[in-house]
N, CA, C and O atoms as CSV, one atom per row, in Angstrom:
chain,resi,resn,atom,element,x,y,z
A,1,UNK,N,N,0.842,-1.182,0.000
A,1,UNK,CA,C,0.000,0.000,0.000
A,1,UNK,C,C,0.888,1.247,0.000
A,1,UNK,O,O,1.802,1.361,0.817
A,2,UNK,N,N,0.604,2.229,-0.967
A,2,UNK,CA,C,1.374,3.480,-1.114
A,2,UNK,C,C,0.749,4.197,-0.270
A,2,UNK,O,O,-0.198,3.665,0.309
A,3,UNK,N,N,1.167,5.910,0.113
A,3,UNK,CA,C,0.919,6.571,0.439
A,3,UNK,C,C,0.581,7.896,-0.913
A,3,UNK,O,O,0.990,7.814,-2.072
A,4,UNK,N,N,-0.101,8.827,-0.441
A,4,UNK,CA,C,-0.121,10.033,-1.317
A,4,UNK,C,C,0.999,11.032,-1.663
A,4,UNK,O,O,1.238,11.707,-0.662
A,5,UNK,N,N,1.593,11.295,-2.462
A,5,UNK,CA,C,2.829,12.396,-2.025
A,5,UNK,C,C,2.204,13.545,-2.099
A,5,UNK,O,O,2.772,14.556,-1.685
A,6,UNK,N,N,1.026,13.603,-2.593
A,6,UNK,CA,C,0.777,15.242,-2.572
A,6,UNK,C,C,-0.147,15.265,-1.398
A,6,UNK,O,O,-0.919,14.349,-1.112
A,7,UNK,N,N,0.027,16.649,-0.586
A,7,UNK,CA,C,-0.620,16.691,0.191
A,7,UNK,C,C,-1.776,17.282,-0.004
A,7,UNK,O,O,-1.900,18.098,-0.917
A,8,UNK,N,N,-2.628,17.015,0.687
A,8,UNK,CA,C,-3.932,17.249,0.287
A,8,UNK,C,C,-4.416,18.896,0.540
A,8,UNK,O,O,-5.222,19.374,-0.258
A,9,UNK,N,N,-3.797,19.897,1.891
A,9,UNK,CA,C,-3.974,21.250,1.970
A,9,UNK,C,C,-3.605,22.440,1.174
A,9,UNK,O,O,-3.929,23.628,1.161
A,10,UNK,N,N,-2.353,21.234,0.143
A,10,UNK,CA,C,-1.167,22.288,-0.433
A,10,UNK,C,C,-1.831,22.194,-1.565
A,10,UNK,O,O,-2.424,21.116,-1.540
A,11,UNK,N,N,-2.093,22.894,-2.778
A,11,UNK,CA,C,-2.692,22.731,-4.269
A,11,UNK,C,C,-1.445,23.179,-4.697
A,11,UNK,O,O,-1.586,23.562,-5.858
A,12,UNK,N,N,-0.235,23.327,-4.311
A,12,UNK,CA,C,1.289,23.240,-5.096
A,12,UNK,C,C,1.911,22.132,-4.440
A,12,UNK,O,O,2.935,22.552,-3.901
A,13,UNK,N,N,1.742,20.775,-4.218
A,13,UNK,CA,C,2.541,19.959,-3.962
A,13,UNK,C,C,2.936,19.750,-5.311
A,13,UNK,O,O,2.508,19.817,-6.464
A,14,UNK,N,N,4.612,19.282,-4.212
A,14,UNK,CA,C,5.918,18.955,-5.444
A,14,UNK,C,C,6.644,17.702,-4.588
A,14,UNK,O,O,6.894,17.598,-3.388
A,15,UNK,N,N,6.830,16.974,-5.499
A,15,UNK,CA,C,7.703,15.786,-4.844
A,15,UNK,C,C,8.838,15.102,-5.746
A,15,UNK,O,O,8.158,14.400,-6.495
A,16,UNK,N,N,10.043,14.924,-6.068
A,16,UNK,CA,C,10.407,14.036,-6.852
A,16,UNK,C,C,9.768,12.979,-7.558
A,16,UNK,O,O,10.111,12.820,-8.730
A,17,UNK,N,N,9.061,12.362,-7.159
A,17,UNK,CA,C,8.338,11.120,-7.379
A,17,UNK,C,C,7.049,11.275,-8.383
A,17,UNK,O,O,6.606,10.626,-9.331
A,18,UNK,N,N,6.710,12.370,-7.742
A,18,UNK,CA,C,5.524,12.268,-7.908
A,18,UNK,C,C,5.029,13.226,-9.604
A,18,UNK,O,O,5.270,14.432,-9.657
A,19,UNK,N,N,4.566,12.728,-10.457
A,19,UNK,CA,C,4.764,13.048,-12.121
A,19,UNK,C,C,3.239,13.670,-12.378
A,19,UNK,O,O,3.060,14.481,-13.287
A,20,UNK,N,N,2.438,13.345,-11.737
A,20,UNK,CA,C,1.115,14.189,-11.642
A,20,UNK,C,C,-0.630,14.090,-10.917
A,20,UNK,O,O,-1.489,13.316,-11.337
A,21,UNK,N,N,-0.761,14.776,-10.119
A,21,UNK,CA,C,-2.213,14.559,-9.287
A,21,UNK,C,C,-3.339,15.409,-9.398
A,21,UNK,O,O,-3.375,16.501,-9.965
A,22,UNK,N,N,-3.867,15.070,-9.060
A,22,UNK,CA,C,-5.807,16.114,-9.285
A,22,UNK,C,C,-6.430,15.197,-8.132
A,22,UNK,O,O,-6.135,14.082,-7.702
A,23,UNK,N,N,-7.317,16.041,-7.845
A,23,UNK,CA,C,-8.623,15.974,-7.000
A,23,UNK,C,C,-9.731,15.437,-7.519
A,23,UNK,O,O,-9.587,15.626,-8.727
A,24,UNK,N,N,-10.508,15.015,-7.395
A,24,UNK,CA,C,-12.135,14.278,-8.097
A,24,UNK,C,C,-12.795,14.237,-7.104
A,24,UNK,O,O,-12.417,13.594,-6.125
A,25,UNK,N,N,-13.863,14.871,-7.125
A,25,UNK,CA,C,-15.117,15.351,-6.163
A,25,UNK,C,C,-14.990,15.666,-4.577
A,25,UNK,O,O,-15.700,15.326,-3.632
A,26,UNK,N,N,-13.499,16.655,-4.671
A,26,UNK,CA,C,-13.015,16.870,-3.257
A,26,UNK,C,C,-12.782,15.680,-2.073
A,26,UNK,O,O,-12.413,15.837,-0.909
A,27,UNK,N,N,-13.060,14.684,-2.649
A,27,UNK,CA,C,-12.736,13.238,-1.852
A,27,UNK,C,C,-11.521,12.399,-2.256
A,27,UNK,O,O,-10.835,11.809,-1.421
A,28,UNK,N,N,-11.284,12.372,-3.581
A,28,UNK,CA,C,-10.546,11.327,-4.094
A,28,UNK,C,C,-9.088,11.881,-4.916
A,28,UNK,O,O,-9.084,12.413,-6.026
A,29,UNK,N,N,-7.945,11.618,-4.108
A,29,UNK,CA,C,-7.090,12.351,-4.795
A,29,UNK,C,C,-6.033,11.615,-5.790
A,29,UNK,O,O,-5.203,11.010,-5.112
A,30,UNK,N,N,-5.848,11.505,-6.931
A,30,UNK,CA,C,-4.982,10.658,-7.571
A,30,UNK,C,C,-3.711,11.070,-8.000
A,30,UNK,O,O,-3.294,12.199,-8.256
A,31,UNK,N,N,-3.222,10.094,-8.035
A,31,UNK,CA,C,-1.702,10.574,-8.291
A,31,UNK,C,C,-0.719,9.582,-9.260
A,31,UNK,O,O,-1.001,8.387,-9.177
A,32,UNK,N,N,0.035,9.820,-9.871
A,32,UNK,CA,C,1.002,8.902,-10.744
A,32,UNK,C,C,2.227,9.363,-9.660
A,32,UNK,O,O,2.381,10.477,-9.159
A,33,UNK,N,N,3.034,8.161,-9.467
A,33,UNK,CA,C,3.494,8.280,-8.808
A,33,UNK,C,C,5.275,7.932,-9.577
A,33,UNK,O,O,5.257,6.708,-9.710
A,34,UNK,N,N,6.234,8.280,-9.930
A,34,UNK,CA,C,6.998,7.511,-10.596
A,34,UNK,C,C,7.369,6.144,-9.840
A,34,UNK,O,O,7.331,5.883,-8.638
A,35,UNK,N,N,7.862,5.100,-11.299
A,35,UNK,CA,C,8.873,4.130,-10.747
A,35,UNK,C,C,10.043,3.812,-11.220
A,35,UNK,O,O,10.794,3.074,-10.582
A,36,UNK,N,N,10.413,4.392,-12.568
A,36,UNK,CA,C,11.102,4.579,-13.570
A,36,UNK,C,C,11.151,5.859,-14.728
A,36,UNK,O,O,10.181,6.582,-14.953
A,37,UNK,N,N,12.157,5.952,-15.244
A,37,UNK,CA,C,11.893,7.351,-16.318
A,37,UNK,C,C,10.880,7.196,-17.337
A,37,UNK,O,O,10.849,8.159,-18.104
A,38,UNK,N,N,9.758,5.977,-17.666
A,38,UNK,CA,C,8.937,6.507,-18.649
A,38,UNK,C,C,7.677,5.116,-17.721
A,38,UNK,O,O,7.061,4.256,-18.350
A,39,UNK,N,N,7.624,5.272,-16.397
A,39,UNK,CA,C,6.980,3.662,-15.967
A,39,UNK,C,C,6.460,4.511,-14.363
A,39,UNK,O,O,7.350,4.883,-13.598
A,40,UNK,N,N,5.421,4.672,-14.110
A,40,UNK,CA,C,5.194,4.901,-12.131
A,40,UNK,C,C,3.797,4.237,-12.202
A,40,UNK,O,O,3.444,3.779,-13.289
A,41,UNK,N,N,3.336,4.188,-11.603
A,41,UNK,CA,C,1.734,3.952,-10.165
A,41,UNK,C,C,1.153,4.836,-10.500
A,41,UNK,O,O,1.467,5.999,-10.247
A,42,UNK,N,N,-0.030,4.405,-11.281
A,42,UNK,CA,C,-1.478,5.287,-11.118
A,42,UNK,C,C,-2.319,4.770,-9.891
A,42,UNK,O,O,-2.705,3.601,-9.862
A,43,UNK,N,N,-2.581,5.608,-8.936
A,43,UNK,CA,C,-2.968,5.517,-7.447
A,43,UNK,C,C,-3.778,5.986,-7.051
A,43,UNK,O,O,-3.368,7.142,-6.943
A,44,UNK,N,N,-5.160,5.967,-6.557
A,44,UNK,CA,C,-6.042,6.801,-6.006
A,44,UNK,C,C,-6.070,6.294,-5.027
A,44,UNK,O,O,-5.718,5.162,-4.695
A,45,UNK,N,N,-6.839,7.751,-4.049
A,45,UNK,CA,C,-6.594,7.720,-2.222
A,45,UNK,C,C,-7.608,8.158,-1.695
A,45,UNK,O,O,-7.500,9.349,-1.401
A,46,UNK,N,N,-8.767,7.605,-1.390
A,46,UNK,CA,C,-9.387,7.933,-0.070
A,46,UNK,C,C,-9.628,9.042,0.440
A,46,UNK,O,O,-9.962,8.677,1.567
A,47,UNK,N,N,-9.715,10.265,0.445
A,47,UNK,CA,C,-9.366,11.162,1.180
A,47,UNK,C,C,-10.072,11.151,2.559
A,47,UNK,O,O,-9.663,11.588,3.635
A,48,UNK,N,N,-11.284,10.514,2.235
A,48,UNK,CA,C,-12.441,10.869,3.765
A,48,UNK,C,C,-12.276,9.817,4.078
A,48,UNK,O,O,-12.470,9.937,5.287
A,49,UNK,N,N,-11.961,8.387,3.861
A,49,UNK,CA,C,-11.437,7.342,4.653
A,49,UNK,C,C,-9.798,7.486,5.032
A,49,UNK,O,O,-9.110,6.717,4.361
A,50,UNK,N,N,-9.146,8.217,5.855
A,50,UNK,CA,C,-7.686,8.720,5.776
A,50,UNK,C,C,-6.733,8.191,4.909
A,50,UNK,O,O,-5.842,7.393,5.199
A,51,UNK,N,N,-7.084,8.900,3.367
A,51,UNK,CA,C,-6.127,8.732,2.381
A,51,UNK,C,C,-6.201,7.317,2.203
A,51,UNK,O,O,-5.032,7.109,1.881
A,52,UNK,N,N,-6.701,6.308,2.187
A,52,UNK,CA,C,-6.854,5.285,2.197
A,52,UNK,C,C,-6.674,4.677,0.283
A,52,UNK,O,O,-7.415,5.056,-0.624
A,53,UNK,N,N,-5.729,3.883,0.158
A,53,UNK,CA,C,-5.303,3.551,-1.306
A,53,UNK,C,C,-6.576,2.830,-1.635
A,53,UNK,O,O,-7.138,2.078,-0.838
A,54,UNK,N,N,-7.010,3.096,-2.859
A,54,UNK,CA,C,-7.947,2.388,-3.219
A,54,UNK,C,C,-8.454,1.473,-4.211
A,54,UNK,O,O,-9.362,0.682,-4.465
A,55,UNK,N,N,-6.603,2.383,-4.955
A,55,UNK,CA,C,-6.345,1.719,-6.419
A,55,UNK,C,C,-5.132,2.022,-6.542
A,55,UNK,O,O,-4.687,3.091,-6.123
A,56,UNK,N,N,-4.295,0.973,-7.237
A,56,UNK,CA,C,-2.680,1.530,-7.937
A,56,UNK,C,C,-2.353,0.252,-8.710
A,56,UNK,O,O,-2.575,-0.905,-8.354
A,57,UNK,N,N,-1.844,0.640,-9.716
A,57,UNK,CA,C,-1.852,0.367,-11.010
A,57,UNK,C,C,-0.670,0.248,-11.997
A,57,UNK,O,O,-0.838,1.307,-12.602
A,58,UNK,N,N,0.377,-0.302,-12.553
A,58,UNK,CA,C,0.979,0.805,-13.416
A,58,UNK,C,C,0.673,1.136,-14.561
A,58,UNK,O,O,-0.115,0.566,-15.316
A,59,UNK,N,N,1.263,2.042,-14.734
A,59,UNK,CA,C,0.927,3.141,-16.208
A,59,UNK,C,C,2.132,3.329,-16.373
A,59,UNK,O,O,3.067,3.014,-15.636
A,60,UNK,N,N,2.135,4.018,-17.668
A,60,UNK,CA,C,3.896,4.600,-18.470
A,60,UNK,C,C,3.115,6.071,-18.866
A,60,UNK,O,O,1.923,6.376,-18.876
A,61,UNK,N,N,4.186,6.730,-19.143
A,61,UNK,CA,C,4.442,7.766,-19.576
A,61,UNK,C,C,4.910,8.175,-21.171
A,61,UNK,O,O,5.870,7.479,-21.500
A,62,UNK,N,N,4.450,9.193,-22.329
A,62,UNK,CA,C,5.295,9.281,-23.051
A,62,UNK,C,C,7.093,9.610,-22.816
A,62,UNK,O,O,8.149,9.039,-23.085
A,63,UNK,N,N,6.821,10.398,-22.405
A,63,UNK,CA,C,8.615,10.169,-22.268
A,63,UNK,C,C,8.921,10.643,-20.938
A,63,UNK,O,O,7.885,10.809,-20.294
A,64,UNK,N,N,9.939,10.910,-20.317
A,64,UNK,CA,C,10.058,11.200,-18.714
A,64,UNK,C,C,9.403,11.826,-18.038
A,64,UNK,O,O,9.282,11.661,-16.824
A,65,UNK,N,N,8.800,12.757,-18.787
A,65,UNK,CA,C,7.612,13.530,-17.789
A,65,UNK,C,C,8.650,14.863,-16.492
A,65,UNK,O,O,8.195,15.472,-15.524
A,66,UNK,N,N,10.301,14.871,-17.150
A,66,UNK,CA,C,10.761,15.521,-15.905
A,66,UNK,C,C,9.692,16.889,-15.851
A,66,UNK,O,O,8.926,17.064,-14.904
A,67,UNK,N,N,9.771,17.725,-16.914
A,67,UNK,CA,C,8.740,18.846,-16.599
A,67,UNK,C,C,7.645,18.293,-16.509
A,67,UNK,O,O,7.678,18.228,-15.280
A,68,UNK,N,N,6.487,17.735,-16.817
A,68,UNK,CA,C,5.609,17.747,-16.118
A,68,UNK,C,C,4.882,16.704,-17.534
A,68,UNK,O,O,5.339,16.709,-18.677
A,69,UNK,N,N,3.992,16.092,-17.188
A,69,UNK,CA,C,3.325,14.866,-18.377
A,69,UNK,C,C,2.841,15.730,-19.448
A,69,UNK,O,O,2.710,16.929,-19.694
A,70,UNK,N,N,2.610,14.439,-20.042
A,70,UNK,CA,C,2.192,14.918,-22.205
A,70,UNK,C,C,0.667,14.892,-21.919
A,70,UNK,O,O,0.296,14.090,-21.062
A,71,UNK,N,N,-0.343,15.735,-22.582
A,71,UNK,CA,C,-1.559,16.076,-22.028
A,71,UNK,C,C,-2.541,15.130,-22.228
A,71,UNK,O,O,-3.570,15.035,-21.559
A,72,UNK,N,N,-2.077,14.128,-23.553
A,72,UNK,CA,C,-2.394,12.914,-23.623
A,72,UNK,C,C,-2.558,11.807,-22.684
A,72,UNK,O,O,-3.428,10.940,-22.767
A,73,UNK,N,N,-1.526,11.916,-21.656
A,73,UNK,CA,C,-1.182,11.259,-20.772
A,73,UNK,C,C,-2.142,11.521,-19.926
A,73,UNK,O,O,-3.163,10.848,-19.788
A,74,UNK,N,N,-1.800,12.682,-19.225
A,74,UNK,CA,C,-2.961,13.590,-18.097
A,74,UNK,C,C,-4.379,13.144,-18.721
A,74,UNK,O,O,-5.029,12.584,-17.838
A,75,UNK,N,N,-5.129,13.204,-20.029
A,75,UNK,CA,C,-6.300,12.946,-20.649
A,75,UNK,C,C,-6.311,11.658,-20.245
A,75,UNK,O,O,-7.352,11.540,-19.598
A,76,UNK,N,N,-5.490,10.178,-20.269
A,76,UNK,CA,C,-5.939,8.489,-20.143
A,76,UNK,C,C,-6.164,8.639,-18.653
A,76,UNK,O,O,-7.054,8.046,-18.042
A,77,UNK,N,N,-5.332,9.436,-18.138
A,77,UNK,CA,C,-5.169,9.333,-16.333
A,77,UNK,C,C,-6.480,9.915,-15.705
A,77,UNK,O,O,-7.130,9.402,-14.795
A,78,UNK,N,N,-6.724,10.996,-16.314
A,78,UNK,CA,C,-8.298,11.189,-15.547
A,78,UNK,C,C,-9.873,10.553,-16.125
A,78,UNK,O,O,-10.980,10.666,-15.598
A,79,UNK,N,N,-9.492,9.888,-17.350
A,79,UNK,CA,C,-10.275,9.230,-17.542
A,79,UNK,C,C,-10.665,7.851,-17.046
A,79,UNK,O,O,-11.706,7.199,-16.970
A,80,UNK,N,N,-9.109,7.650,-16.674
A,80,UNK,CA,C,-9.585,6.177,-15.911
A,80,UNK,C,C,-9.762,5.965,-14.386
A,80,UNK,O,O,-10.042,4.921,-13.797
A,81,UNK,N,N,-9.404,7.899,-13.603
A,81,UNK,CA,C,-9.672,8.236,-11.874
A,81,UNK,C,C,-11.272,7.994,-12.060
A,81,UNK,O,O,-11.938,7.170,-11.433
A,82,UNK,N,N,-11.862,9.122,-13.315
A,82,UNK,CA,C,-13.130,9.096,-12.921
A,82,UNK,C,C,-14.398,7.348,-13.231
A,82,UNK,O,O,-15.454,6.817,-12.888
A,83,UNK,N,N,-13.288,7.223,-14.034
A,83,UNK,CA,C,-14.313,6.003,-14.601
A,83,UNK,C,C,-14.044,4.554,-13.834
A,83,UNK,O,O,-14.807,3.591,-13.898
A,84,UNK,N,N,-13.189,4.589,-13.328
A,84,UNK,CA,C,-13.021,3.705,-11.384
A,84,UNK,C,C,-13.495,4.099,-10.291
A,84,UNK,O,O,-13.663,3.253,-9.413
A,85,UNK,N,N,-13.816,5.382,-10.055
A,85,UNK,CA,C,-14.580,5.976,-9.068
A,85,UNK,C,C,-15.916,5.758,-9.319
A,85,UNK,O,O,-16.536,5.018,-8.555
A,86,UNK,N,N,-16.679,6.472,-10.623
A,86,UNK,CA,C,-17.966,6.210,-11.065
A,86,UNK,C,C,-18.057,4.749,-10.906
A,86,UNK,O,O,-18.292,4.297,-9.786
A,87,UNK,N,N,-17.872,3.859,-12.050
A,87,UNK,CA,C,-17.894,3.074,-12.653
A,87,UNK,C,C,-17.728,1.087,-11.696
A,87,UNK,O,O,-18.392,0.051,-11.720
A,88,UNK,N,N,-16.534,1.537,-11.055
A,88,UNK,CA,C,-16.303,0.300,-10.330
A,88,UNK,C,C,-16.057,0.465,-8.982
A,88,UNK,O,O,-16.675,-0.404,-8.366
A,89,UNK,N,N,-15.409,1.215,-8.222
A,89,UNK,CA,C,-15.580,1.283,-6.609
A,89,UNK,C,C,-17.048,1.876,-6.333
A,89,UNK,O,O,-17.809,1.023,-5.875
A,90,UNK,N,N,-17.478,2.850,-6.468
A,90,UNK,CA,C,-18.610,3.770,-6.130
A,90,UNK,C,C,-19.708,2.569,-5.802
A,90,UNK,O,O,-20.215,2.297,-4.714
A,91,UNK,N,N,-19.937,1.867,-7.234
A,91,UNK,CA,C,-20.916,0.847,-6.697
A,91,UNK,C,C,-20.993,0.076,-5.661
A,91,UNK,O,O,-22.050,-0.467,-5.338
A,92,UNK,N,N,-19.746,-0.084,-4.933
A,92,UNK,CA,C,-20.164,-1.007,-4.178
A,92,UNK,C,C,-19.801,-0.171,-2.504
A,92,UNK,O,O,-19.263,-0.593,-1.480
A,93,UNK,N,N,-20.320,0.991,-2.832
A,93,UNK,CA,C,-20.039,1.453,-1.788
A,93,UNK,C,C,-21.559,2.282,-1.105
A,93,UNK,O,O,-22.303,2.871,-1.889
A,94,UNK,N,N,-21.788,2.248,-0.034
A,94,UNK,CA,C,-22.900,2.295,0.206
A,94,UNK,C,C,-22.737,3.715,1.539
A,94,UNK,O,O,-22.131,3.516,2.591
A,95,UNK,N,N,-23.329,4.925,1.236
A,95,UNK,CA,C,-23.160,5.637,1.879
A,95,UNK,C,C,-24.131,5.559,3.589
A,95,UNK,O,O,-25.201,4.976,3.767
A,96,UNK,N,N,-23.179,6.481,4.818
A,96,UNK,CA,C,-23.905,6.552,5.875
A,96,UNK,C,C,-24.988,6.704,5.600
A,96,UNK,O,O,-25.706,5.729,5.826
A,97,UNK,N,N,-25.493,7.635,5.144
A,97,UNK,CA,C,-26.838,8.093,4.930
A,97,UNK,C,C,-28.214,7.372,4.166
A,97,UNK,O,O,-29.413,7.573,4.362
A,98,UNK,N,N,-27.379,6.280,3.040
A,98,UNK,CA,C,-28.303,5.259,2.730
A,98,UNK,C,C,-27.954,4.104,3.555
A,98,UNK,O,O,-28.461,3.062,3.139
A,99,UNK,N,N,-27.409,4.016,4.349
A,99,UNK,CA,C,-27.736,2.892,5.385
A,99,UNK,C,C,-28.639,3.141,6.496
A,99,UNK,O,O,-29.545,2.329,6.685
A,100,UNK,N,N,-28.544,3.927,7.090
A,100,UNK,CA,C,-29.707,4.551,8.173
A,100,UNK,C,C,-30.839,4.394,6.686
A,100,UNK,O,O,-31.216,3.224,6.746
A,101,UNK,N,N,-31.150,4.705,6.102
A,101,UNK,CA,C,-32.358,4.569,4.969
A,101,UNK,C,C,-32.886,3.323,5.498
A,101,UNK,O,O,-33.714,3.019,6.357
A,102,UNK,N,N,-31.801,2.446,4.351
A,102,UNK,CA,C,-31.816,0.848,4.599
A,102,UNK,C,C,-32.671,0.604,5.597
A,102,UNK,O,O,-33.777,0.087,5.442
A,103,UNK,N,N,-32.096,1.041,6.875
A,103,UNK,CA,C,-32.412,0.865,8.278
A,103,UNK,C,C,-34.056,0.623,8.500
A,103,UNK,O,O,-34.827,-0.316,8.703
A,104,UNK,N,N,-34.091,1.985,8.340
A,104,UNK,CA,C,-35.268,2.560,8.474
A,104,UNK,C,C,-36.314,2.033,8.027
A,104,UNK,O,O,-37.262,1.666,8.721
A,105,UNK,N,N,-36.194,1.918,6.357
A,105,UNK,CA,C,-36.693,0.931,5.773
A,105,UNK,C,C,-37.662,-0.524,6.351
A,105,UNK,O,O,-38.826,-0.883,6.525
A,106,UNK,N,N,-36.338,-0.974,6.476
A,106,UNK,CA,C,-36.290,-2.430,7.089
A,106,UNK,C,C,-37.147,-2.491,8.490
A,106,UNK,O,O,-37.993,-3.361,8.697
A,107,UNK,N,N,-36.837,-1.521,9.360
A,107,UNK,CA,C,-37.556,-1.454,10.939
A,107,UNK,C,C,-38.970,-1.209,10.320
A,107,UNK,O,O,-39.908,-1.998,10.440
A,108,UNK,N,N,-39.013,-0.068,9.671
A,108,UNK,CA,C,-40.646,-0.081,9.258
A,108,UNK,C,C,-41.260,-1.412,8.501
A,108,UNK,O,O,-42.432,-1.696,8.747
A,109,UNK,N,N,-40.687,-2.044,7.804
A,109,UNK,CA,C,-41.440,-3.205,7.069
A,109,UNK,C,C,-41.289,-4.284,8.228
A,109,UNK,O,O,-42.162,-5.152,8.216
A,110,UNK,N,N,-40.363,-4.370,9.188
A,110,UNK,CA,C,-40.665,-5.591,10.603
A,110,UNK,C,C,-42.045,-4.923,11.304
A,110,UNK,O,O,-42.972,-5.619,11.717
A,111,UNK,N,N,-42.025,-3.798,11.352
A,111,UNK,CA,C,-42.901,-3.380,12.364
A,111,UNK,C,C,-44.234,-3.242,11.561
A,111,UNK,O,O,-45.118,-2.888,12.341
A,112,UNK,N,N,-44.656,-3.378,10.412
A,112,UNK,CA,C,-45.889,-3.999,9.608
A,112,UNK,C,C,-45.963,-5.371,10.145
A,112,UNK,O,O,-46.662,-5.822,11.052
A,113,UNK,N,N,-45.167,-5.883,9.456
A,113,UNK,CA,C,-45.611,-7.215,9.293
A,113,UNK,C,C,-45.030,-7.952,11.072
A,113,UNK,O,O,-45.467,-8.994,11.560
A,114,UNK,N,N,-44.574,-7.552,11.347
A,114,UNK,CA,C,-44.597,-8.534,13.558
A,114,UNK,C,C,-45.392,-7.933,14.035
A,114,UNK,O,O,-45.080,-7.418,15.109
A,115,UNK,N,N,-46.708,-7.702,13.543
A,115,UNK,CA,C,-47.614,-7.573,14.820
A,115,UNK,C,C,-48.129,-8.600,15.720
A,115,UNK,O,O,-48.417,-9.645,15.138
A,116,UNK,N,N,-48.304,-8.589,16.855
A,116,UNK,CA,C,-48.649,-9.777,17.658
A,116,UNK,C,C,-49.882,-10.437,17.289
A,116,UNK,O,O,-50.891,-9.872,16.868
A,117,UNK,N,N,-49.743,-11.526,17.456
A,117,UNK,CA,C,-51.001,-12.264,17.140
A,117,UNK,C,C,-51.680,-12.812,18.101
A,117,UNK,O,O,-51.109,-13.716,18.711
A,118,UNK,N,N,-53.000,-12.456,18.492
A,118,UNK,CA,C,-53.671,-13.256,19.490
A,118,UNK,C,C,-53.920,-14.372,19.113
A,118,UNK,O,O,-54.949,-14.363,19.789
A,119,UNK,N,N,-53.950,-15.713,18.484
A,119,UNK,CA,C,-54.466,-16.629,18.230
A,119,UNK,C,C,-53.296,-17.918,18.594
A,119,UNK,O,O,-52.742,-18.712,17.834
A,120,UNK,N,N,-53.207,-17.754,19.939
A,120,UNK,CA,C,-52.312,-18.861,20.681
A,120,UNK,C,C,-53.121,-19.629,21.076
A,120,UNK,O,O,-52.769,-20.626,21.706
């Protein structure tokens, strides 16, 4: 399990390592992370579960990326943060707020149908 190099308060994090990150719906922060001059970790993190890895991957680069990635690159990379977030974690993730639902739900349909029965 990686960690994030960019920090999440700073919107200028800089790291050696680290070749390029963005934010997705103020929760989810991704990052390429290097591992080689044209080879690093596409990584997304958790932010409201503490940075918590949720995905990492590798990916390449057109060429070293020392100044900063080919926009092509940046274009496959956020297409595949958002379309793993949408697409394949999201589903199976079930928010506080629709679980108390659930809940609720459920207590109301016991409390229809267990009513006591006099006929002992």
């Amino acid at each position: 399990m990686s960690l994030p190099l960019a920090t999440w308060t700073n919107d200028d994090s800089r790291h050696p390592q680290l070749v390029w990150w963005s934010r997705l719906d103020n929760r989810w922060q991704i990052e390429v992370q290097r591992t080689g001059p044209y080879t690093g970790n596409f990584c997304i993190f958790d932010h409201d579960n503490g940075d918590k890895e949720i995905l990492c991957e590798p990916t390449s680069f057109m060429y070293d990326a020392a100044y900063g990635p080919d926009v092509e690159d940046v274009a496959k990379w956020e297409d595949r943060g958002v379309h793993f977030v949408d697409q394949e974690y999201r589903p199976n993730e079930v928010s506080d707020e629709r679980q108390d639902e659930i809940a609720k739900e459920i207590e109301e349909k016991l409390g229809k149908d267990d009513k006591p029965q006099d006929d002992y």
